[in-house]
TILUM-35653 format. One record per residue (C-alpha): residue number from 0; residue in three letters; x, y, z. Coordinates in steps of 0.2 Angstrom, whole numbers, plus 5000, padded with zeros to 4 digits. Example, Ala and Ser with C-alpha at 12.3 -4.5 7.8 and 13.67 -1.06 7.14 Angstrom:
// residues 2
<0, "ALA", <5062, 4978, 5039>>;
<1, "SER", <5068, 4995, 5036>>;
END
This chain:
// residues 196
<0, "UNK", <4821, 4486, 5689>>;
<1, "UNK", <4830, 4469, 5695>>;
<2, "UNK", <4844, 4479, 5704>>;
<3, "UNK", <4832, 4487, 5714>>;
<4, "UNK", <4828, 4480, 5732>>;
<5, "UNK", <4811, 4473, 5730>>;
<6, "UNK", <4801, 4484, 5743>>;
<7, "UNK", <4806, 4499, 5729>>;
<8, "UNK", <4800, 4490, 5717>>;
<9, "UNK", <4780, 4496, 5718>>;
<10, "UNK", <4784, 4514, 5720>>;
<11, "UNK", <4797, 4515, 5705>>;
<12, "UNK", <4783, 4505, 5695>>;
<13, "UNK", <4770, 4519, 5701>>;
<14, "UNK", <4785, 4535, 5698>>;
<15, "UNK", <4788, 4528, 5679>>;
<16, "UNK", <4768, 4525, 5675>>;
<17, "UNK", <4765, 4542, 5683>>;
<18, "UNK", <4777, 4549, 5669>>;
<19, "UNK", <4771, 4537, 5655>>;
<20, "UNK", <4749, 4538, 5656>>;
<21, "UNK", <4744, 4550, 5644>>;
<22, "UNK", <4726, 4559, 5644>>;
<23, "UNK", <4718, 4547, 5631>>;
<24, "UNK", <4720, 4533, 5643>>;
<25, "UNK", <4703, 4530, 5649>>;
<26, "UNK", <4704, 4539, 5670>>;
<27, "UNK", <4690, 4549, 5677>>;
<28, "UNK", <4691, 4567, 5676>>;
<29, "UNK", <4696, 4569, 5695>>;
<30, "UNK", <4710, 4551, 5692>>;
<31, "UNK", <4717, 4564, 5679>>;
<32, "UNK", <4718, 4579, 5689>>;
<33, "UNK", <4727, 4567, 5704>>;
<34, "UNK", <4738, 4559, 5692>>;
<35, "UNK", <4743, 4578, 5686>>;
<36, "UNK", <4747, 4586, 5705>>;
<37, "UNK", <4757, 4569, 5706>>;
<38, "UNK", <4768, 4575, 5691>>;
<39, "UNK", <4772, 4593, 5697>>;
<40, "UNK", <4775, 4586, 5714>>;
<41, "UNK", <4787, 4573, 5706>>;
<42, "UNK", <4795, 4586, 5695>>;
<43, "UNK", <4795, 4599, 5711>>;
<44, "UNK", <4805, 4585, 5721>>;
<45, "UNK", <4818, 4582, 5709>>;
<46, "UNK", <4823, 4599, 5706>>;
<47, "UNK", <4825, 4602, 5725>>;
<48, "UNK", <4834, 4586, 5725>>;
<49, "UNK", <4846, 4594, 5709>>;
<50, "UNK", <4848, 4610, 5717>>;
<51, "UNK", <4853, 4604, 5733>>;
<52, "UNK", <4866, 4594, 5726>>;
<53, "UNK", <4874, 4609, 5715>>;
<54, "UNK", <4873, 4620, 5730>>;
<55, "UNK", <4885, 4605, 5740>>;
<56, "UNK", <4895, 4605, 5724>>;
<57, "UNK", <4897, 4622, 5725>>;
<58, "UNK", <4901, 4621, 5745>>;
<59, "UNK", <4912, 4606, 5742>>;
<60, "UNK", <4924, 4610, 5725>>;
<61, "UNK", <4922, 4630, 5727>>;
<62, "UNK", <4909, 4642, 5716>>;
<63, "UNK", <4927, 4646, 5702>>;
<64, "UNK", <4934, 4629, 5704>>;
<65, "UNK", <4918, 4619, 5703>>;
<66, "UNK", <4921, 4613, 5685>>;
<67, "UNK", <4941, 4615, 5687>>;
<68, "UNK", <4950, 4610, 5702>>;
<69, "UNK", <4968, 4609, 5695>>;
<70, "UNK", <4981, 4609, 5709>>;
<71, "UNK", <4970, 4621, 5724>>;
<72, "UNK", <4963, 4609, 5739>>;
<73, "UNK", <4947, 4614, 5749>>;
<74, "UNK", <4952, 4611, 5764>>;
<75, "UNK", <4942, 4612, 5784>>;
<76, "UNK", <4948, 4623, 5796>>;
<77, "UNK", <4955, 4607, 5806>>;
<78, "UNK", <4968, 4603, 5791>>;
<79, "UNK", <4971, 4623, 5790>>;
<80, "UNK", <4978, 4624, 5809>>;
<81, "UNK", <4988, 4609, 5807>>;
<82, "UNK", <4996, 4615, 5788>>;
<83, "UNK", <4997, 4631, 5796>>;
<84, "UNK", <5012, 4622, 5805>>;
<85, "UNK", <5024, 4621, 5789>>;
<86, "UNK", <5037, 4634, 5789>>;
<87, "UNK", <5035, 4639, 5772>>;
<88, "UNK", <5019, 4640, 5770>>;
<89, "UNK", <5011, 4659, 5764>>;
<90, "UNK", <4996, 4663, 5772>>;
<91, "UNK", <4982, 4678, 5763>>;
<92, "UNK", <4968, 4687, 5769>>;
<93, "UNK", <4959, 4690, 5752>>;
<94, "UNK", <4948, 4700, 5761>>;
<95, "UNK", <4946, 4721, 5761>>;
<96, "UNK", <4959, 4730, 5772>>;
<97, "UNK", <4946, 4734, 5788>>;
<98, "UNK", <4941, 4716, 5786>>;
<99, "UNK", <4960, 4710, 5790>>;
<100, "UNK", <4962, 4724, 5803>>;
<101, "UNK", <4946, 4716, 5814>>;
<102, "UNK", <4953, 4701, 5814>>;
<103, "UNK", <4966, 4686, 5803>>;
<104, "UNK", <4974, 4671, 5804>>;
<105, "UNK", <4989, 4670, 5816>>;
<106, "UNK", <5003, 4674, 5802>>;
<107, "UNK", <4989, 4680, 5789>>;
<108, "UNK", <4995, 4694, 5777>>;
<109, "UNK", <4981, 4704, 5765>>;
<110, "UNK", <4984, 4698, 5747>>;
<111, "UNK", <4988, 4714, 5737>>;
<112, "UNK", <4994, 4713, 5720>>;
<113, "UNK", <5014, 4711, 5719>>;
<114, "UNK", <5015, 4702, 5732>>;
<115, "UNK", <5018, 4685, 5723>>;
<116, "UNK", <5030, 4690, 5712>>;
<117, "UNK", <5046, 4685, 5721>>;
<118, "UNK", <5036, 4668, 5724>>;
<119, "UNK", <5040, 4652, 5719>>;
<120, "UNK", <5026, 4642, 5709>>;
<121, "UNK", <5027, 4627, 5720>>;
<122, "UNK", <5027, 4638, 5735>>;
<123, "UNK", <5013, 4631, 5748>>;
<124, "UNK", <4999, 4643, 5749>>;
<125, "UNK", <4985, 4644, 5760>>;
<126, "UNK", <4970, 4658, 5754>>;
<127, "UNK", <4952, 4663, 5765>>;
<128, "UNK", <4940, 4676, 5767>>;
<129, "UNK", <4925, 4676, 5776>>;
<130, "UNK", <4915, 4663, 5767>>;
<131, "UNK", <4925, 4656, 5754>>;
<132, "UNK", <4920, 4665, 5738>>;
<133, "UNK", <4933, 4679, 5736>>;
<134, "UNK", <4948, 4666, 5741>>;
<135, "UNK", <4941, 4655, 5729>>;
<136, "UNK", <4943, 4666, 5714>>;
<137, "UNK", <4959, 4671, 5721>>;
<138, "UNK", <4964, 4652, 5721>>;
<139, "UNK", <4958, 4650, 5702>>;
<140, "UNK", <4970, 4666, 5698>>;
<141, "UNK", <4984, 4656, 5706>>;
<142, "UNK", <4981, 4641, 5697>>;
<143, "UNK", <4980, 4651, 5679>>;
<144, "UNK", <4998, 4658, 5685>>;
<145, "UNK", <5006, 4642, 5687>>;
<146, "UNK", <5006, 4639, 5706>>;
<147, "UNK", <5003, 4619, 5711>>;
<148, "UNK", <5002, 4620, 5729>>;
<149, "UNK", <4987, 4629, 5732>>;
<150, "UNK", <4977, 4629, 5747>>;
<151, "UNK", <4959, 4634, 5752>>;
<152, "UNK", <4949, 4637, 5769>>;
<153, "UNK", <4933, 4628, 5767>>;
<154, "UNK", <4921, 4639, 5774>>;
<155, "UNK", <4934, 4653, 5777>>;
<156, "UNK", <4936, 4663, 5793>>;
<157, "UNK", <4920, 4661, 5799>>;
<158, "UNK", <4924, 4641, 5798>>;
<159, "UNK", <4942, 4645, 5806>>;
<160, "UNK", <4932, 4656, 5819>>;
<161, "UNK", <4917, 4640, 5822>>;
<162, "UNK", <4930, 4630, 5826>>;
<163, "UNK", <4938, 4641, 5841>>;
<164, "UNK", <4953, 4644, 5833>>;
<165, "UNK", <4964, 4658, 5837>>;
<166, "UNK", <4962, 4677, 5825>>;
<167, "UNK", <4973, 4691, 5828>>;
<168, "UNK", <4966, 4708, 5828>>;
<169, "UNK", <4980, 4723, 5817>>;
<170, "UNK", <4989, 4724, 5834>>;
<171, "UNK", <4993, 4706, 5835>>;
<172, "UNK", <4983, 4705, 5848>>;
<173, "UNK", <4971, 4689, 5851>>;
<174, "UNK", <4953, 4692, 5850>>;
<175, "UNK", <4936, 4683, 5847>>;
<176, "UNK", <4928, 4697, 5835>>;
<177, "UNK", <4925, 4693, 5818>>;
<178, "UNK", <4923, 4705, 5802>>;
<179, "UNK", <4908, 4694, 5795>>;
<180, "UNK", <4906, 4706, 5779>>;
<181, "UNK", <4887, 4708, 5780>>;
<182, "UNK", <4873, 4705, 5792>>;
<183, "UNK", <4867, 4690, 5781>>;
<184, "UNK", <4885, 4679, 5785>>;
<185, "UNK", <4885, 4686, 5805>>;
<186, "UNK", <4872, 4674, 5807>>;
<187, "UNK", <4883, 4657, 5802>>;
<188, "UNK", <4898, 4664, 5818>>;
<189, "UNK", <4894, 4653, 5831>>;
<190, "UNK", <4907, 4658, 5839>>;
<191, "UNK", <4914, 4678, 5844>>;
<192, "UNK", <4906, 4693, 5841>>;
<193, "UNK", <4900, 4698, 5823>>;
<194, "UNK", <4906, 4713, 5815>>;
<195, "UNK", <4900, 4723, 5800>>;
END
């Protein structure tokens, strides 16, 4: 405990004999029975504290990629708009066909099967969906085929969409509704209209 800053030092000494008395050390029934609901709320606190830090994990690396990274980069919608800027940069909506008629990324094409195979493996590549799941294991397939420049929206269209950014309806029109897949992801659009 010396590289703890002394005002800790009392309540790390209380946390480790908390964990260490054992029922033959001589408490009253009721010193027990405190000592006991201290343990469970201990143990209760650190798996909230573990499960909150998977689930940033999780948001952070990607749900496919959380153990694997290799060459894809989760990246915010800010750094999206602004790679979006690169000429030769491919753009896919992983998401279903009425999904990507709603509303895309300006230059966004739907990801269908074939389409990469006139593609080089160093070709940039930017992938999103609506929340970042199916584009993350859409990403993972693209690193198991070899391609090194591989690009993710962080949060996906509804990020893209937070942010104000521009969407293009199937017409190529601009417009603020969003395809948000269910009613449980229309509520994290702040901003447009929800669809479902």
């Amino acid at each position: 405990m010396f590289f703890l800053d002394h005002s800790l030092k009392p309540y790390v000494a209380e946390c480790v004999f908390l964990f260490t008395s054992r029922k033959h050390d001589i408490y009253a029934p009721n010193e027990r029975y405190i000592l006991k609901k201290s343990r469970v709320r201990l143990l209760i606190l650190g798996l909230f504290i573990a499960l909150f830090a998977l689930f940033f994990s999780v948001y952070q690396r990607g749900y496919y990629t959380l153990w694997q990274m290799g060459g894809l980069e989760r990246i915010d919608a800010r750094q999206a708009e602004q790679l979006m800027q690169r000429p030769d940069l491919k753009v896919f909506d992983v998401r279903a066909l009425d999904e990507y008629n709603t509303s895309h990324l300006p230059g966004a094409i739907r990801y269908e099967e074939g389409v990469l195979d006139e593609m080089s493996p160093s070709a940039p590549i930017l992938v999103y969906c609506t929340v970042g799941l199916r584009s993350n294991g859409l990403a993972k397939e693209l690193q198991k085929k070899g391609f090194t420049n591989v690009y993710e929206v962080k949060g996906g269209i509804l990020s893209w969409a937070n942010k104000g950014n521009v969407l293009q309806n199937s017409a190529g029109e601009t417009t603020d509704t969003v395809h948000t897949y269910n009613t449980f992801f229309s509520h994290f659009l702040r901003s447009g209209k929800p669809v479902y």
